[in-house]
N, CA, C and O atoms as a printed pandas DataFrame, in Angstrom:
     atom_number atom_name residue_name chain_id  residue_number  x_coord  y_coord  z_coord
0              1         N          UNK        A               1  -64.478   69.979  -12.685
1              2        CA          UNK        A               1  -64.298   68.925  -11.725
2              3         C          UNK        A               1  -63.612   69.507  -10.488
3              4         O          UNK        A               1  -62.539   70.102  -10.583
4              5         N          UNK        A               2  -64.262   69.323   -9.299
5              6        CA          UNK        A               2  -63.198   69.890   -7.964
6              7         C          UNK        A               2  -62.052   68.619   -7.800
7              8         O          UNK        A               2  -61.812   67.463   -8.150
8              9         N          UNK        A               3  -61.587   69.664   -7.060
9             10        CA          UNK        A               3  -60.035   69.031   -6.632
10            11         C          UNK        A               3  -60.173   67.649   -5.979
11            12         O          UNK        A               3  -59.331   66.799   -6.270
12            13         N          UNK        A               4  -61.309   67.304   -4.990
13            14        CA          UNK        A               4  -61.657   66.369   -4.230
14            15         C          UNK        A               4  -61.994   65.084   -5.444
15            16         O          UNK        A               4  -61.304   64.068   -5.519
16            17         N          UNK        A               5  -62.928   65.309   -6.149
17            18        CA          UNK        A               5  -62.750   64.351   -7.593
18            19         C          UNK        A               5  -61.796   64.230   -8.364
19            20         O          UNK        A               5  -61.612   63.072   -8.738
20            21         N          UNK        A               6  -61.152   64.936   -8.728
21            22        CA          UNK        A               6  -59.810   64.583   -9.499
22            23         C          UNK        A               6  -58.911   63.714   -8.387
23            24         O          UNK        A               6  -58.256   62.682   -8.532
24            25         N          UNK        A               7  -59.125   64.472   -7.338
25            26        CA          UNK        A               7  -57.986   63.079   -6.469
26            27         C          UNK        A               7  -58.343   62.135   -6.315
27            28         O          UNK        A               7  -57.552   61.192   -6.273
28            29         N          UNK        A               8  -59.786   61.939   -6.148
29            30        CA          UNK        A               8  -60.424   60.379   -5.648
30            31         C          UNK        A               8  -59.983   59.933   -7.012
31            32         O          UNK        A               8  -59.316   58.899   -7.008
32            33         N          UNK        A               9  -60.215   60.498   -8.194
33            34        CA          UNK        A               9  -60.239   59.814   -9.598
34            35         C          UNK        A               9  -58.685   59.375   -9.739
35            36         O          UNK        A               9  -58.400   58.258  -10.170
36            37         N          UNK        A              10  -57.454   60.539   -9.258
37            38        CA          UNK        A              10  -56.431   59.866   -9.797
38            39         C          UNK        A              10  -56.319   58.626   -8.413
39            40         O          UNK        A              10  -56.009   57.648   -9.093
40            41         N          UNK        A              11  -56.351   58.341   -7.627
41            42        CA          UNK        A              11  -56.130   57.829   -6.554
42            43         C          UNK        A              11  -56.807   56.295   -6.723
43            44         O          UNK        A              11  -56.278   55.282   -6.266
44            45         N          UNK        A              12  -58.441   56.323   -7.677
45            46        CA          UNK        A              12  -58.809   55.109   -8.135
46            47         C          UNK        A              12  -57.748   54.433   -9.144
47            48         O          UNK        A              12  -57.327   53.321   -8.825
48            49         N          UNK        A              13  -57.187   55.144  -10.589
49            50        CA          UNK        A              13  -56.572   54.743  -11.293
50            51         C          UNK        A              13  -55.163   54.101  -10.305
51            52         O          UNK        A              13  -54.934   52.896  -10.410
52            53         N          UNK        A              14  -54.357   54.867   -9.469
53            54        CA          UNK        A              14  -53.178   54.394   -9.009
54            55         C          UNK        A              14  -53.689   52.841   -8.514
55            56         O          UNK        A              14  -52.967   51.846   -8.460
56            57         N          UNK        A              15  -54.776   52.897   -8.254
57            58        CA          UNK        A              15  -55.277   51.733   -7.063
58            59         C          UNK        A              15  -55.547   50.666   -8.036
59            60         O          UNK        A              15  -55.037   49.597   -7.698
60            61         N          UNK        A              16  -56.320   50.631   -9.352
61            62        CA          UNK        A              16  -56.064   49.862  -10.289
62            63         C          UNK        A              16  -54.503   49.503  -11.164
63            64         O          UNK        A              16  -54.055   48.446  -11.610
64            65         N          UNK        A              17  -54.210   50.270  -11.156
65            66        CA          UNK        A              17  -52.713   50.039  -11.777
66            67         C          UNK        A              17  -52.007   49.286  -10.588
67            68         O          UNK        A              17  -51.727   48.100  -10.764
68            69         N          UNK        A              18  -51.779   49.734   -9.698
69            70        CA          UNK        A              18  -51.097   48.738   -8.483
70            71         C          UNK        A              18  -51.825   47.185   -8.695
71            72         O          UNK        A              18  -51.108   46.239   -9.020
72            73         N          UNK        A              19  -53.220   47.016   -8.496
73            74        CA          UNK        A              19  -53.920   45.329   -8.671
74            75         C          UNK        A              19  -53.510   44.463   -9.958
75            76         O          UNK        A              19  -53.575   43.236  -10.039
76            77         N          UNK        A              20  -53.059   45.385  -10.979
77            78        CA          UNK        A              20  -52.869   44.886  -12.183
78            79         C          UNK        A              20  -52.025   44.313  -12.344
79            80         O          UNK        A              20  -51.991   43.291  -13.029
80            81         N          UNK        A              21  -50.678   45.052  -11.480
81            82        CA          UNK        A              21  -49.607   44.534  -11.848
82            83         C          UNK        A              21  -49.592   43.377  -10.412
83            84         O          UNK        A              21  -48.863   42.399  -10.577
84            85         N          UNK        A              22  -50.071   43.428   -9.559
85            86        CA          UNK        A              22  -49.735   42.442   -8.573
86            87         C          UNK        A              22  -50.610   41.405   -8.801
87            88         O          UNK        A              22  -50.297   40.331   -8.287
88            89         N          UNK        A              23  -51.615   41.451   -9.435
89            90        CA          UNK        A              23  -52.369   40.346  -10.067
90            91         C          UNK        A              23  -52.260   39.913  -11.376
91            92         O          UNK        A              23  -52.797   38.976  -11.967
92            93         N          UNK        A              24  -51.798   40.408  -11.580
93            94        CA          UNK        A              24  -51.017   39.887  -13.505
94            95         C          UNK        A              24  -49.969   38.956  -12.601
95            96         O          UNK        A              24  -49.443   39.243  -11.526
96            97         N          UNK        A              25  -49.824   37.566  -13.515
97            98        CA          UNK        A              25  -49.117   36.815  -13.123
98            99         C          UNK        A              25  -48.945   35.629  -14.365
99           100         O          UNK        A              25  -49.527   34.551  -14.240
100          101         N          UNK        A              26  -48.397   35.818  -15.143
101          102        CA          UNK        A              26  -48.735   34.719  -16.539
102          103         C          UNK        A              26  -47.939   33.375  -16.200
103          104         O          UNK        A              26  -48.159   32.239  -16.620
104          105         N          UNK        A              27  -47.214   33.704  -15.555
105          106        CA          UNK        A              27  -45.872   32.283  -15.591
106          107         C          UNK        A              27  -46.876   31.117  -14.188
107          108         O          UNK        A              27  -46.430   30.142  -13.583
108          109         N          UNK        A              28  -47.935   31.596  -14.115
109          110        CA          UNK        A              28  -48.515   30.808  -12.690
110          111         C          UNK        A              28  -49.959   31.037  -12.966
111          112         O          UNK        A              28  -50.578   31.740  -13.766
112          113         N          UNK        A              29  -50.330   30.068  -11.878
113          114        CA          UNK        A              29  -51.983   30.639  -11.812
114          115         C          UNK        A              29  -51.854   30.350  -10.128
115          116         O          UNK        A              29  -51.129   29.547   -9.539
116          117         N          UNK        A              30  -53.138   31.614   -9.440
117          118        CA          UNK        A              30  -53.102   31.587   -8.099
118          119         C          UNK        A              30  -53.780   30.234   -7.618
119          120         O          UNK        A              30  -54.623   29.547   -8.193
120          121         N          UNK        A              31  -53.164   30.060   -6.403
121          122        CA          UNK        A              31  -53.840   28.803   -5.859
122          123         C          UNK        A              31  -54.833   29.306   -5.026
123          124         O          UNK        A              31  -54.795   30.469   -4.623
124          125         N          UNK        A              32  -55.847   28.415   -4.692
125          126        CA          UNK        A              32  -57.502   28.264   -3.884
126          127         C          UNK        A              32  -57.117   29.511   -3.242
127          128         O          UNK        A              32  -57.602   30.541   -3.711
128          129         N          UNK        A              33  -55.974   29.631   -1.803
129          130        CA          UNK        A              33  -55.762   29.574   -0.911
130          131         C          UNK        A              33  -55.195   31.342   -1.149
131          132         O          UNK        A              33  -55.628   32.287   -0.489
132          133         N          UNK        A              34  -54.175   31.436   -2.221
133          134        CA          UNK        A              34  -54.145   32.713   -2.567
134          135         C          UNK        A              34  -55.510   33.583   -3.117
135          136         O          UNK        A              34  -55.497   34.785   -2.853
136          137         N          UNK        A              35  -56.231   33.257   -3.575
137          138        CA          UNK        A              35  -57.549   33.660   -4.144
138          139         C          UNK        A              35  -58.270   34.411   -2.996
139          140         O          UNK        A              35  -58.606   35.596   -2.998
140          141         N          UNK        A              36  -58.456   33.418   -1.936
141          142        CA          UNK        A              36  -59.336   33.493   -0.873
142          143         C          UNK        A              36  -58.057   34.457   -0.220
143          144         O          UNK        A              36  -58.643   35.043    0.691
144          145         N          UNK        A              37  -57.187   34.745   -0.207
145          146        CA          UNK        A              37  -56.550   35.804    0.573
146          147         C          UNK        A              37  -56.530   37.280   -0.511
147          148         O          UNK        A              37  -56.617   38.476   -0.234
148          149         N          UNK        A              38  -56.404   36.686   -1.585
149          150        CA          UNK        A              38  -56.741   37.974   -2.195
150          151         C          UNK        A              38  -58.354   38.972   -2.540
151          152         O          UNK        A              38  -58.682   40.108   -2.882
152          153         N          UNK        A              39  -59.080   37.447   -2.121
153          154        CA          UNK        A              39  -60.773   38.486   -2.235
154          155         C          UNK        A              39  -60.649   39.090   -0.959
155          156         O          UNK        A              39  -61.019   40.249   -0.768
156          157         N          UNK        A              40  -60.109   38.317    0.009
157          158        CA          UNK        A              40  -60.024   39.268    1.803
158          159         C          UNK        A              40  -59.600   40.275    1.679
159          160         O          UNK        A              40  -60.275   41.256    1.992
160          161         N          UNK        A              41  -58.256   40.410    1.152
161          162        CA          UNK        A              41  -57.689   42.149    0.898
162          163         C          UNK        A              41  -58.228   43.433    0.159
163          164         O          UNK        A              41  -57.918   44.623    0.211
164          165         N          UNK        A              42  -59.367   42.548   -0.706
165          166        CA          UNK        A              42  -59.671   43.388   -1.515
166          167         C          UNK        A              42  -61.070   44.002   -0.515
167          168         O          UNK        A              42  -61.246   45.184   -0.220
168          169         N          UNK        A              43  -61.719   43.148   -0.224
169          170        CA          UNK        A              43  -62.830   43.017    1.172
170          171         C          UNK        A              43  -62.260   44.521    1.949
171          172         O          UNK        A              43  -62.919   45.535    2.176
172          173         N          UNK        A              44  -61.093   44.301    2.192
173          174        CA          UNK        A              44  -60.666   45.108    3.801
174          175         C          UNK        A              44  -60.216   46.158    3.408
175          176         O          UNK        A              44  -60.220   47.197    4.069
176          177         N          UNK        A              45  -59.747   46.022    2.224
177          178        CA          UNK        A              45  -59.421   47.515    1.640
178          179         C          UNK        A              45  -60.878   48.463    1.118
179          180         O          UNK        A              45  -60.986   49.649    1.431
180          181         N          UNK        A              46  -61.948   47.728    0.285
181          182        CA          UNK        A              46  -63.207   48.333    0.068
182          183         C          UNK        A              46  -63.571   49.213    1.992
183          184         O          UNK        A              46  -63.559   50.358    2.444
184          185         N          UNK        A              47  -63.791   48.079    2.428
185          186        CA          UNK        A              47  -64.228   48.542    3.485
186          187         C          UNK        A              47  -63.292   49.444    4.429
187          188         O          UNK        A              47  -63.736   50.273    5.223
188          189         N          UNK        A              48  -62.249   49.227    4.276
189          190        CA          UNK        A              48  -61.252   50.644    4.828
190          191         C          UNK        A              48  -61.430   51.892    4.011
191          192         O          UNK        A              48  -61.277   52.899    4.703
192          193         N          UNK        A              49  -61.757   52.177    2.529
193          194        CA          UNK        A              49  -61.966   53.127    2.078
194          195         C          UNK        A              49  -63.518   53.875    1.957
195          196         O          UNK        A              49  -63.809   55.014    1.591
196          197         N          UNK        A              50  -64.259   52.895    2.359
197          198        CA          UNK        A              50  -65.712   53.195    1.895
198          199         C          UNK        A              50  -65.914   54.685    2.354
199          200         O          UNK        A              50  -66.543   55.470    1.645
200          201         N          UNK        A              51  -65.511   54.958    3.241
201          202        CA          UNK        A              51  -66.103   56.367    3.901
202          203         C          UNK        A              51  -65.158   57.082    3.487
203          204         O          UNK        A              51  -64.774   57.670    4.498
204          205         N          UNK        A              52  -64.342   57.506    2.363
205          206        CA          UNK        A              52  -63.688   58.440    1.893
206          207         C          UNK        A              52  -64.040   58.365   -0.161
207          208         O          UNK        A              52  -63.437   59.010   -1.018
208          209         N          UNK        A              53  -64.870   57.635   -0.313
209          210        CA          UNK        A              53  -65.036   57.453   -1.617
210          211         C          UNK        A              53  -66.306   57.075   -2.000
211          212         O          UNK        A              53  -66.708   56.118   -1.338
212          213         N          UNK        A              54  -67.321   57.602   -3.078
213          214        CA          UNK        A              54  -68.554   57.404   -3.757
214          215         C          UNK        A              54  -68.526   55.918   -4.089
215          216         O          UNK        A              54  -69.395   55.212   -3.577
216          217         N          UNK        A              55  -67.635   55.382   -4.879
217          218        CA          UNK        A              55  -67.803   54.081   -4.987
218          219         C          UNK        A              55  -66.232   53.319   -5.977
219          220         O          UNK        A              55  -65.308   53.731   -6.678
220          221         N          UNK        A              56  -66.599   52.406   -5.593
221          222        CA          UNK        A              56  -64.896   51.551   -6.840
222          223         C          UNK        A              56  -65.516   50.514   -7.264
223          224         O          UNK        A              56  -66.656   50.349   -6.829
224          225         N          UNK        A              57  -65.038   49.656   -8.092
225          226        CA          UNK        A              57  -64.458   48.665   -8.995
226          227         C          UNK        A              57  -63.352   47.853   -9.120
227          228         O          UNK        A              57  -62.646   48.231  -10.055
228          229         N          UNK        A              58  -62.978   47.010   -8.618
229          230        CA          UNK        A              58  -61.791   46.639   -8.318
230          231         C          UNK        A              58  -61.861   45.104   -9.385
231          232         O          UNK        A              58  -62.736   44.244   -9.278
232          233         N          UNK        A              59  -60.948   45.078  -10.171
233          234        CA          UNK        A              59  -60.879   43.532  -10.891
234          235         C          UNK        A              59  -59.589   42.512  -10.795
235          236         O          UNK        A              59  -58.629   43.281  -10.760
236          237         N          UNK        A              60  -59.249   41.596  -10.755
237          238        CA          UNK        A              60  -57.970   41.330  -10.849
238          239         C          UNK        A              60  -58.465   39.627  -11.699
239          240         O          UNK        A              60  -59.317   38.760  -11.507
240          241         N          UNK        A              61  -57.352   39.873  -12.662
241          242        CA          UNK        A              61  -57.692   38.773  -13.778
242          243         C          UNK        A              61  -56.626   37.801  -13.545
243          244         O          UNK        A              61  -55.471   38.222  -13.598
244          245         N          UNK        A              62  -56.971   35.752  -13.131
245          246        CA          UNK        A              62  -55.668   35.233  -13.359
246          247         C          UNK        A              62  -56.218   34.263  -14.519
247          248         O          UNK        A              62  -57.360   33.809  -14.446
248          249         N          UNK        A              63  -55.506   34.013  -15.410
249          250        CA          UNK        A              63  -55.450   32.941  -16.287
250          251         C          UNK        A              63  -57.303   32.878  -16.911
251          252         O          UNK        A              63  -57.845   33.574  -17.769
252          253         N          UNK        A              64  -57.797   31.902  -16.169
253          254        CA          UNK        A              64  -59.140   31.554  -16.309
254          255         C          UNK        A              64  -60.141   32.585  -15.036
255          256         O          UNK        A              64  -61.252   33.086  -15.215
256          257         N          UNK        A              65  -59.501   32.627  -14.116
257          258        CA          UNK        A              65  -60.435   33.413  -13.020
258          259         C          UNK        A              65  -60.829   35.302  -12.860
259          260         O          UNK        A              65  -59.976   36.182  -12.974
260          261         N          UNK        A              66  -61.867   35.467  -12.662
261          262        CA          UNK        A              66  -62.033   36.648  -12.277
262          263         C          UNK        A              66  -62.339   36.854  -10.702
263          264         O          UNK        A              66  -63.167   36.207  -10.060
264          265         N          UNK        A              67  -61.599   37.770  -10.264
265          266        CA          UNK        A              67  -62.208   38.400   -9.191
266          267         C          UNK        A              67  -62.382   39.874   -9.438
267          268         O          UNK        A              67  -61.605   40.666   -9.972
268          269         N          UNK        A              68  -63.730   40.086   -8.863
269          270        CA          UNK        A              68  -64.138   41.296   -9.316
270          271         C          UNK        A              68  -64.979   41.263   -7.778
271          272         O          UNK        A              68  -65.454   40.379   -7.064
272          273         N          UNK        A              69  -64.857   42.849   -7.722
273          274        CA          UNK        A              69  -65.430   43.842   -6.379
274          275         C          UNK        A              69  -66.106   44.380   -6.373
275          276         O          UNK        A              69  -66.107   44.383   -7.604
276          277         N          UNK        A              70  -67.366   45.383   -6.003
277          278        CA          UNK        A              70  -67.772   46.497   -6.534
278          279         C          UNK        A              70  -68.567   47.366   -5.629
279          280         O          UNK        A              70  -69.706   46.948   -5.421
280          281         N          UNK        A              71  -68.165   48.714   -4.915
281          282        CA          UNK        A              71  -68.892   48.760   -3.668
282          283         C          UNK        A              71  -69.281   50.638   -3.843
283          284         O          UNK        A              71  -68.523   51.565   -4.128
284          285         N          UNK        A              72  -70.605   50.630   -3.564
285          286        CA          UNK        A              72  -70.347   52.362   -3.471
286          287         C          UNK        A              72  -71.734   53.006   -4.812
287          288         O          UNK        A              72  -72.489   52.501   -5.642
288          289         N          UNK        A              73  -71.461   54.066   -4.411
289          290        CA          UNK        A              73  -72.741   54.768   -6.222
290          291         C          UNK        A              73  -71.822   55.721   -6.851
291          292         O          UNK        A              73  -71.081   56.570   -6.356
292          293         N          UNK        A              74  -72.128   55.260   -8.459
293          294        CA          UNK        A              74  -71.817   55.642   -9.611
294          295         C          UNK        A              74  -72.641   57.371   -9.271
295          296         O          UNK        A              74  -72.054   58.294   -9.835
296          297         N          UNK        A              75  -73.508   57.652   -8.683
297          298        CA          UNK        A              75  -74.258   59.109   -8.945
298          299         C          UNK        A              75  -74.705   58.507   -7.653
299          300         O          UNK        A              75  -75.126   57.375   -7.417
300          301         N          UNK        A              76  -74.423   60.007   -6.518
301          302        CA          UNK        A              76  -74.934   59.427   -5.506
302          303         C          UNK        A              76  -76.168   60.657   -4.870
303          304         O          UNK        A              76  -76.788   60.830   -3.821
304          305         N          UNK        A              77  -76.082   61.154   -5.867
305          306        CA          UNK        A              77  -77.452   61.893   -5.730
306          307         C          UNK        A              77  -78.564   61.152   -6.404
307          308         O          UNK        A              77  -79.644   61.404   -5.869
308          309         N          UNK        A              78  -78.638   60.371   -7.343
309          310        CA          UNK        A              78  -79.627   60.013   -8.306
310          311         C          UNK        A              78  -80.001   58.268   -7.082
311          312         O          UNK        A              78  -80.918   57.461   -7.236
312          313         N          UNK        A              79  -78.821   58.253   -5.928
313          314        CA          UNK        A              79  -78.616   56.926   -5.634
314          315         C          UNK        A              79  -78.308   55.696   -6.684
315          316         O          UNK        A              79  -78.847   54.597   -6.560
316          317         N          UNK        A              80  -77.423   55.995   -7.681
317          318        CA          UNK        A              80  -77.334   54.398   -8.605
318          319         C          UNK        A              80  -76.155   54.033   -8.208
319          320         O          UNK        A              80  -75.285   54.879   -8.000
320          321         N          UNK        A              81  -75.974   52.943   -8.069
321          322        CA          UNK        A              81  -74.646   51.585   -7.500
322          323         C          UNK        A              81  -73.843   51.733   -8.574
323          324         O          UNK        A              81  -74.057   52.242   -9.674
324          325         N          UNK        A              82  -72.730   51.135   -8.030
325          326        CA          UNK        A              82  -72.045   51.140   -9.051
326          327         C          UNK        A              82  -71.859   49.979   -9.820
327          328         O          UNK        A              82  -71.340   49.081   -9.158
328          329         N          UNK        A              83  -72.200   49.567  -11.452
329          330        CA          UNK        A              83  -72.014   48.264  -11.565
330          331         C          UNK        A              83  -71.007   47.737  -12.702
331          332         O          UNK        A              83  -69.842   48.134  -12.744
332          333         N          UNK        A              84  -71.586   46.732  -13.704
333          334        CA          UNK        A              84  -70.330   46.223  -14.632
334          335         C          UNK        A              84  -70.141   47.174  -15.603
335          336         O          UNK        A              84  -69.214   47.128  -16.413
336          337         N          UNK        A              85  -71.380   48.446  -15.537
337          338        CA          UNK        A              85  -71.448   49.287  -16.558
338          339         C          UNK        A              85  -71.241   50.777  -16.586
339          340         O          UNK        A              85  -71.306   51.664  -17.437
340          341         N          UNK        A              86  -70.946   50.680  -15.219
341          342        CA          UNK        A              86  -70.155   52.001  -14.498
342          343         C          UNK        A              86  -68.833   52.647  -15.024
343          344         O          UNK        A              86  -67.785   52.004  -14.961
344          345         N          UNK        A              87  -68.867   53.902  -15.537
345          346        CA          UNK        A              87  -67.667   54.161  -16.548
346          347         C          UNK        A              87  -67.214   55.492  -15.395
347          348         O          UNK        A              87  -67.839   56.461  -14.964
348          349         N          UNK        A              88  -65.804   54.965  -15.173
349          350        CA          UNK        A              88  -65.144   55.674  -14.387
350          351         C          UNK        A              88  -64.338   56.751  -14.633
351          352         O          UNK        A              88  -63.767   57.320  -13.702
């Protein structure tokens, strides 16, 4: 693995571990209004990183809701997207 993949790779994990814990929230559930500010961030961050990364996955779980992201290729020579079955 080059150096450039191992960093994008550890750099995805930090980026999931950070959503987890700021979207883990058991004592609450997000309101409409937080939701819709949190798919925006996730929006602006995909798109602030797109041109330094093959592709991400981004999930954040509250209570009953999913928000889930997904932008970029799993193999970007073969061209395949990245999807729910994309193992990172």
């Amino acid at each position: 693995m080059s150096n450039h993949k191992i960093a994008t790779f550890k750099f995805f994990i930090c980026f999931l571990l950070f959503w987890t814990f700021i979207g883990y929230s058991p004592q609450s559930t997000f309101s409409e209004n937080e939701n819709i500010d949190l798919e925006n961030s996730l929006e602006a961050y995909i798109k602030e990183q797109e041109h330094h990364i093959a592709g991400l996955a981004t999930i954040v779980i509250d209570q009953n809701e999913i928000i889930h992201k997904m932008k970029g290729y799993s193999n970007i020579e073969e061209q395949i997207m990245v999807d729910e079955n994309t193992v990172f």
